[in-house]
Structures are given as structure tokens and as C-alpha cells.
C-alpha positions as CSV (number, residue, x, y, z in Angstrom):
1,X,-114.8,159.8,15.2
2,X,-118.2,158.2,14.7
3,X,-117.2,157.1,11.2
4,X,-113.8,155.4,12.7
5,X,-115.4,153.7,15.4
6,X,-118.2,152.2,13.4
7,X,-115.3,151.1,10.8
8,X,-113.9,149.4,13.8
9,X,-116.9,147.6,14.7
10,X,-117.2,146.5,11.3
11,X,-113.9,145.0,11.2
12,X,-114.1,143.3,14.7
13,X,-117.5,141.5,13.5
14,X,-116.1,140.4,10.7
15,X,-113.4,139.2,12.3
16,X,-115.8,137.1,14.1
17,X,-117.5,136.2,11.3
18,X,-114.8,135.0,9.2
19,X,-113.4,132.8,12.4
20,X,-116.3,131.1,12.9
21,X,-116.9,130.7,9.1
22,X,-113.1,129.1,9.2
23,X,-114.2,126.8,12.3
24,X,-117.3,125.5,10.7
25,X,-115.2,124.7,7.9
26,X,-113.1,122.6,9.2
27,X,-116.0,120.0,10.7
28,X,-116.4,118.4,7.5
29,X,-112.3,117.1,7.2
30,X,-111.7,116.7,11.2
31,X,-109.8,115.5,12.9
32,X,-107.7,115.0,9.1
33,X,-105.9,118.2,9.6
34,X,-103.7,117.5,12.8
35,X,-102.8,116.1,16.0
36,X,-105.3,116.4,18.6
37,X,-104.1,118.6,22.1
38,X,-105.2,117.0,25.3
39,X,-104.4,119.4,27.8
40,X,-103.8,117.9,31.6
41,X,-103.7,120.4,34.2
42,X,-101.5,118.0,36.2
43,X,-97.7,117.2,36.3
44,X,-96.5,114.3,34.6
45,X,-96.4,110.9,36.9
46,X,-99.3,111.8,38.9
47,X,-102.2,109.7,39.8
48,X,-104.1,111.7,36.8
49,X,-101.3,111.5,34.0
50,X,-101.8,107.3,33.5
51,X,-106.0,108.3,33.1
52,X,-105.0,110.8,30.7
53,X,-102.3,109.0,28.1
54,X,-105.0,106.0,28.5
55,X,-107.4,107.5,27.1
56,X,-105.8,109.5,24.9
57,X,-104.2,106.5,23.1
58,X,-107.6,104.0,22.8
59,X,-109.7,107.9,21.8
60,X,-106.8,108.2,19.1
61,X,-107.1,104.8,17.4
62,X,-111.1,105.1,17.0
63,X,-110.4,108.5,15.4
64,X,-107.3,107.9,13.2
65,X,-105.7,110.7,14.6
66,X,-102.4,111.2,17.0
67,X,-104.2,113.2,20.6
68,X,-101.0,114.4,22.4
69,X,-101.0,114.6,26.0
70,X,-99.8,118.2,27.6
71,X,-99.0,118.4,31.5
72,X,-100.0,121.7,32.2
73,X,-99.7,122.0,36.4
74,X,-99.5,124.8,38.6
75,X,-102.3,126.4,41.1
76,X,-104.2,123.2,41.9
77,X,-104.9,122.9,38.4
78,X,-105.8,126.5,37.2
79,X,-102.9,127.2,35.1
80,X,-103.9,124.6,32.9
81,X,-108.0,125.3,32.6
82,X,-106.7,129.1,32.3
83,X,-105.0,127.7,29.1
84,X,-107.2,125.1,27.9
85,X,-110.2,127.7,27.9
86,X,-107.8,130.3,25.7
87,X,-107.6,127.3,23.1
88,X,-108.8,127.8,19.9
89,X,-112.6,125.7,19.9
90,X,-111.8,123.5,16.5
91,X,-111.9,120.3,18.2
92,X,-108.0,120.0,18.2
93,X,-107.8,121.0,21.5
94,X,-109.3,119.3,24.9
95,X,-108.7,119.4,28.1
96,X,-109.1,116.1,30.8
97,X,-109.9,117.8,34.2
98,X,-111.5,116.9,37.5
99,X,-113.2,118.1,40.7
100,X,-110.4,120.1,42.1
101,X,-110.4,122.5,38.9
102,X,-113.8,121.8,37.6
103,X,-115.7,122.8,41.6
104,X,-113.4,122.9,44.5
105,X,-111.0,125.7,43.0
106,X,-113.8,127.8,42.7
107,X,-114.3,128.5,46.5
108,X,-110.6,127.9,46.9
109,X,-109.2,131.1,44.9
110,X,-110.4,134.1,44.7
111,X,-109.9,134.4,40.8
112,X,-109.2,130.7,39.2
113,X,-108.9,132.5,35.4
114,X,-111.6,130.5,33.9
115,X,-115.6,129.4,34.5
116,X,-115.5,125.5,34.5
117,X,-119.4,126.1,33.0
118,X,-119.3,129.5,30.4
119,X,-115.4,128.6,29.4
120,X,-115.6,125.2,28.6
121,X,-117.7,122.7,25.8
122,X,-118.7,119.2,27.8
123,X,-117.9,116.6,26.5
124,X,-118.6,113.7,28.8
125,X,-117.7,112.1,32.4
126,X,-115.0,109.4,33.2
127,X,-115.4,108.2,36.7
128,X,-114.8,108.7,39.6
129,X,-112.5,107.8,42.7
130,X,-113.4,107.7,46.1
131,X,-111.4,108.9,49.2
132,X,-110.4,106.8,51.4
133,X,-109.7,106.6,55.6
134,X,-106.5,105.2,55.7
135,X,-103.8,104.4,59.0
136,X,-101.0,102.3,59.5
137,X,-101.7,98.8,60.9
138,X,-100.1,99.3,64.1
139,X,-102.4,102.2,65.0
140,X,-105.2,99.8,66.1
141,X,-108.6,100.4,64.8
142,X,-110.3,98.1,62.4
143,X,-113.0,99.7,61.3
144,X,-113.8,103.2,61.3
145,X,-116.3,102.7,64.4
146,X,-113.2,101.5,66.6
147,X,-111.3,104.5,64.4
148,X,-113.8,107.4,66.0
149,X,-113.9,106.0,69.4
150,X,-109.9,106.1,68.9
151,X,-109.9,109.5,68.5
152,X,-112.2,110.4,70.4
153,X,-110.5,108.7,73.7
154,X,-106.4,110.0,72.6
155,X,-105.3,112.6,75.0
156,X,-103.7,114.2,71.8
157,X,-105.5,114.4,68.9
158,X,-105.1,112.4,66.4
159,X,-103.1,113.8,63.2
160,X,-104.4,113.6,59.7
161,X,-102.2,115.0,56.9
162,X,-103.8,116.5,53.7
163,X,-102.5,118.1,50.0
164,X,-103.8,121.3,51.6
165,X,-106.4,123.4,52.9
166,X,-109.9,122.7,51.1
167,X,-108.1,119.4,48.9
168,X,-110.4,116.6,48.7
169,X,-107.9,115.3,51.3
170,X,-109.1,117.9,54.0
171,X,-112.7,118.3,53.4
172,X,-113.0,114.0,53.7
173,X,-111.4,114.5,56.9
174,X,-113.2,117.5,58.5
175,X,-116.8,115.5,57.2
176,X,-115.6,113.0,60.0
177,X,-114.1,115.5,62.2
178,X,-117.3,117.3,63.0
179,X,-118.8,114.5,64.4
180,X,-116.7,113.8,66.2
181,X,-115.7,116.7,68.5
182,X,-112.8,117.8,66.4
183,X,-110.6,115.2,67.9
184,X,-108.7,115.1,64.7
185,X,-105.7,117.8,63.9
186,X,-105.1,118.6,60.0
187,X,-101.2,118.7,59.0
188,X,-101.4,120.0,55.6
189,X,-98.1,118.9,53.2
190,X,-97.2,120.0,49.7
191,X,-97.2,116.6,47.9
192,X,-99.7,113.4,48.5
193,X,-96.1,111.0,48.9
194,X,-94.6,113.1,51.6
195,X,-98.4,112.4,53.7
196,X,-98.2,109.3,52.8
197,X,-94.3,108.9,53.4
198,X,-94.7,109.9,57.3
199,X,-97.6,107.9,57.5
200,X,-95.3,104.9,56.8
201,X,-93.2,106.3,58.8
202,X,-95.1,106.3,61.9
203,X,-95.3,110.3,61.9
204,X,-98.7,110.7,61.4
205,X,-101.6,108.8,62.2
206,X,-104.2,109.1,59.2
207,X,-104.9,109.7,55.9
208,X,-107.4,110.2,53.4
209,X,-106.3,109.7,50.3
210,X,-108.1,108.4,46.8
211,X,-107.6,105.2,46.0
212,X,-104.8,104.0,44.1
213,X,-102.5,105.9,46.4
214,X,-103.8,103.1,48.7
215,X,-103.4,99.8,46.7
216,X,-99.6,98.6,46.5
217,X,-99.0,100.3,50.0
218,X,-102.6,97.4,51.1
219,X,-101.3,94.6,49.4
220,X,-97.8,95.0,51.1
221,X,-99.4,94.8,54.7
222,X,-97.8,98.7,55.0
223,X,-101.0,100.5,55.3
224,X,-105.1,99.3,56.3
225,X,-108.0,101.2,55.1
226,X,-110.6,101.1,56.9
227,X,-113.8,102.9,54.8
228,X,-113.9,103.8,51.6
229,X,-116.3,107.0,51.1
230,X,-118.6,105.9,48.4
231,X,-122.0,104.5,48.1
232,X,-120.4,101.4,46.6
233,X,-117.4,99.2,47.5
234,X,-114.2,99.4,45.5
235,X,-113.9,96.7,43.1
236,X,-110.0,97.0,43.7
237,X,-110.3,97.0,47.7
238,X,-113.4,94.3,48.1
239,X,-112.8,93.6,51.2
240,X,-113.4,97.2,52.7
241,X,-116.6,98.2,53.5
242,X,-118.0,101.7,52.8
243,X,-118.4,104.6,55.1
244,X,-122.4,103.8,54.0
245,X,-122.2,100.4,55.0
246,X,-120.4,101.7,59.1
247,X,-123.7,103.6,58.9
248,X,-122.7,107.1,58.1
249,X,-124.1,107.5,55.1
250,X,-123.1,111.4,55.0
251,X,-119.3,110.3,54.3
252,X,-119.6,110.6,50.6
253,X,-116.2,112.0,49.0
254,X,-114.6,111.5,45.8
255,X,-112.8,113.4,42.8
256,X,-114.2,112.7,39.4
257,X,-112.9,112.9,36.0
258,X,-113.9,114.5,32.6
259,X,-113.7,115.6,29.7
260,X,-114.5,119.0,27.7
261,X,-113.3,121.1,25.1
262,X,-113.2,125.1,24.7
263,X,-116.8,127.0,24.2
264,X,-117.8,127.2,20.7
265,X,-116.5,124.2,19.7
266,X,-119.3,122.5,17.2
267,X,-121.9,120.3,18.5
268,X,-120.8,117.8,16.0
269,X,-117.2,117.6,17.2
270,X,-118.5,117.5,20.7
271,X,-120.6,115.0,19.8
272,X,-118.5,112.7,18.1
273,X,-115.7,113.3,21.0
274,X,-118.2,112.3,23.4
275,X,-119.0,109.0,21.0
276,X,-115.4,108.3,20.7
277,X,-114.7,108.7,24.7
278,X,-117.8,106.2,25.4
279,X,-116.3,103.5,23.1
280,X,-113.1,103.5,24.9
281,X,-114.7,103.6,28.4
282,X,-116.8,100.4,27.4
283,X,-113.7,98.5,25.9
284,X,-113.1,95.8,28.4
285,X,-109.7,95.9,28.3
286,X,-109.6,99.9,29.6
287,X,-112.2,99.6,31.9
288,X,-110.4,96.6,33.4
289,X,-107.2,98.9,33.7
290,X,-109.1,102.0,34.4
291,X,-111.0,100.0,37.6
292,X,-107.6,99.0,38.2
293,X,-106.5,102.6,39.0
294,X,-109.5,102.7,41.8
295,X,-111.9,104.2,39.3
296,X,-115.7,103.7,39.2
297,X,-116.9,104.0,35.9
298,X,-119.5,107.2,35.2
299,X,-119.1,107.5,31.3
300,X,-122.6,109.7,29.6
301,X,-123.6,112.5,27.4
302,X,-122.2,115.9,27.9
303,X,-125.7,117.1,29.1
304,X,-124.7,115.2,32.0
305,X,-121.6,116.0,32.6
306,X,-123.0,119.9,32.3
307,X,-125.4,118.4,35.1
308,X,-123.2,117.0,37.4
309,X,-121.2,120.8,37.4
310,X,-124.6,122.5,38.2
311,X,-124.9,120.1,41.1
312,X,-121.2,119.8,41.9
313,X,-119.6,123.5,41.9
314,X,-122.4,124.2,44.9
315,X,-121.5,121.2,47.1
316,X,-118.2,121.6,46.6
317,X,-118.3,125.7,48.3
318,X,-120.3,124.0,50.8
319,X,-118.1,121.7,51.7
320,X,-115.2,123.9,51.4
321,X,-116.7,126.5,53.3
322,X,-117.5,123.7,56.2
323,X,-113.4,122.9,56.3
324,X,-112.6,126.2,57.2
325,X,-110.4,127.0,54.1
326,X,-110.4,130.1,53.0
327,X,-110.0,131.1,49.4
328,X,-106.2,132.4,48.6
């Protein structure tokens, strides 16, 4: 027994071995061999899929290689990580994410199938996009001052509608709801368009969405935003002053965007990725349409990007915890 049991360590080290012989290998001749996999743990036509075939196509020409865009959606985002972090690490597979699946979905399941920081290779940071308080223009308020006294004083209370419990949605609405006396009611909905559809509609009162939900719906005169919850102003909505700037510097809420790759990949790959990712976010002319899309730019090295989880995964199960969700 000891004899076929040591035979069968032999042959599972090996096995390890010769795989990570086979990787390191291939560093020399990549990305030569193949297409490039860029997972997206998002459906196709969401506000993430235009980030994601953007980059894909300027990271592509700077590395002579095809990167192919894969919608993988399902669980907020974890069916697709799940997948991404099975990938074989030979730098033809990567995987664009963002706060949801990276920190929030930690405290939102119970068992997301991957570790966004022991799974995963970073590779570098995008941006990010802020939420947003956002009501019809017939609802009154200009500002979110004149917003909390008008919720405060409703005999109902007012309704805000949300992608779900503990969505980036919710918790930017229950950080203003707390302070003031919970005069705001959360009506959760499956997608962001049906929120956003009743909003229009007249059959809800507020939202608060990310940006570029907001824009077209803005310019149109169908929809007034009335702080942005950001240290910084949107370069897309000037005019609208931060939550900061109202004085509540504690209404800071936003979903950022990144890039990594399966553990194990080599340093070199990573490395270059993260070169490669840097040059596209400094070209003007996908800057211009990435800051188009509501993004503020937050490009860097992967040891910041591995930062900003450290710091990120916590806040997030704070905040999450402070919604009231509970993890499903």
C-alpha cells in the first residue's frame, strides 16, 4: 500500500512539474500561439460589455494578437470568476471584473466559488464609476439638501429602487438613509432598466444608479441628478456637484474595474499585460471614450490593484453588513 501510494505521489508531482515546465515554456513565444480569452462575468449589452470589447480591441493591437471577449453572467457575477479562476494560468486567459465580484459578493453569498485575492493574478485597475442620486424632474428637489428634507417631511416614505439587496444600488442608498431617519423605502428589481423604466414612469421616486445609466436619460430633460458620490465631479455631468461638495463627505460609492488573470500565471505575462493595459488607458482617444462611459480613470501596477482588494473586500462587508442584506 505504502509502495502504491508513494508511486502516486510521484506521479501527481510530476504532473505538476511537467505543467508548470510546459507554462514557463510558453513565455518566451506568447501571446504567438493563440487568441487571447477575456472572460466578462456580465451579459452581453450591459453597461460593462462596451468597457470590456474596448479594451480588448486597443490591448489586442499593441500585442499582435486577437483577445476574444466571453460573456460569462449568472450569480451577480460569480459564475464567471468561478470560471475564470479554473482557467489554465498561460496568459491566454483573463478575466475583466469589478467591485460586485471582486468585494461585495463576498459578504453577499455564502460560497461565491472563487477568492478574488488567492484565485486570481492582478493585473492592473481601470477606473472607476461613481453612483449617483438620481429622481425625475418633477419630484422637486434640487439638490440633495432640498432631496433629505424631502424625505424627511413625505408622509410616505420616499421609494428608492435597487438591482437588489447589498448592489452598489442599495448600499448608496441606505449610506443616505441612515441619516436620515430611514425615510427612504428600498424596492429591489431584477434589472437596472426596469428601476429606471418606473422611475420615468413616475412609479418610483429615486434612484442610484452609476453613471452612464444617467447621461442620455440628463441630456433629454427625463431624469435630474442631483449628487454624484465621489470625491471629484464627473467630467461627463459637470454641472453636478458631489455629495463631498453638499457637505457629506461620507457619501463615497462607486464600482471599479479591473483586470487579472488566473494564479500562477508568470510575472512576465502579468507584467507585460499590465504594460499593454496602461498604454491603452493613456491613448487619448480611449480615455476620451472610456470618460465618456462616466469612468474616472485609476490605471497602475498590479501591486495596486492587489492593494485596493486588501482595502476594498473589508469596506465592502462593512457596508453590506450596514444595508441589512444578508448573504444568500
Amino acid at each position: 500500500m505504502k509502495s502504491i501510494i508513494y508511486s502516486l505521489l510521484q506521479v501527481s508531482l510530476l504532473s505538476g512539474v511537467t505543467c508548470c515546465v510546459a507554462y514557463a515554456g510558453e513565455v518566451d513565444s506568447w501571446p504567438s500561439k493563440r487568441a487571447i480569452t477575456m472572460v466578462l462575468p456580465a451579459g452581453a449589452g450591459g453597461s460593462s460589455d462596451p468597457i470590456a470589447r474596448l479594451l480588448a480591441s486597443e490591448m489586442a493591437k499593441s500585442l499582435s494578437q486577437s483577445i476574444i471577449v466571453q460573456n460569462r453572467p449568472g450569480a451577480g457575477g460569480n459564475v464567471g470568476m468561478a470560471q475564470a479562476a479554473k482557467a489554465a494560468p498561460d496568459g491566454y486567459n483573463i478575466v475583466i471584473s469589478w467591485t460586485g465580484p471582486l468585494a461585495t459578493n463576498l459578504a453577499l453569498y455564502k460560497d461565491v466559488g472563487y477568492d478574488p485575492r488567492q484565485d486570481f493574478a492582478p493585473i492592473g485597475m481601470i477606473g472607476c464609476t461613481p453612483n449617483v442620486l438620481a429622481v425625475s424632474p418633477n419630484l422637486g428637489p434640487k439638490n440633495l439638501a432640498e432631496f433629505e428634507d424631502y424625505a424627511k417631511n413625505k408622509k410616505d416614505k420616499v421609494s428608492y429602487g435597487t438591482t437588489g439587496a447589498g448592489s452598489s444600488w442599495h448600499i448608496a442608498g441606505e449610506m443616505l438613509n441612515r441619516d436620515i431617519d430611514n425615510s427612504l423605502m428600498h424596492v429591489p428589481y431584477q434589472t437596472p432598466s426596469a428601476a429606471l423604466t418606473d422611475l420615468l414612469g413616475g412609479r418610483l421616486d429615486a434612484i442610484f444608479p452609476v453613471i452612464p445609466m444617467t447621461v442620455s436619460h440628463v441630456k433629454a430633460g427625463k431624469l435630474s441628478v442631483l449628487a454624484v458620490f465621489s470625491k471629484e465631479r464627473s467630467s461627463v455631468l459637470p454641472e453636478v456637484p458631489t455629495a463631498v461638495e453638499q457637505g457629506r463627505a461620507d457619501l463615497i460609492s462607486d464600482t471599479c474595474f479591473a483586470v487579472l488573470a488566473p494564479a500562477g500565471t508568470h510575472t512576465t505575462i502579468i507584467n507585460e499585460l499590465n504594460k499593454v493595459l496602461n498604454a491603452a488607458l493613456s491613448d487619448s482617444s480611449t480615455r476620451s471614450k472610456l470618460e465618456a462611459m462616466g469612468m474616472q480613470m485609476r490605471s497602475g501596477s498590479p501591486a495596486e490593484l492587489a492593494s485596493y482588494l486588501e482595502t476594498e473586500i473589508p469596506r465592502q462587508a462593512e457596508l453590506v453588513a450596514a444595508s441589512g442584506a444578508k448573504p444568500q
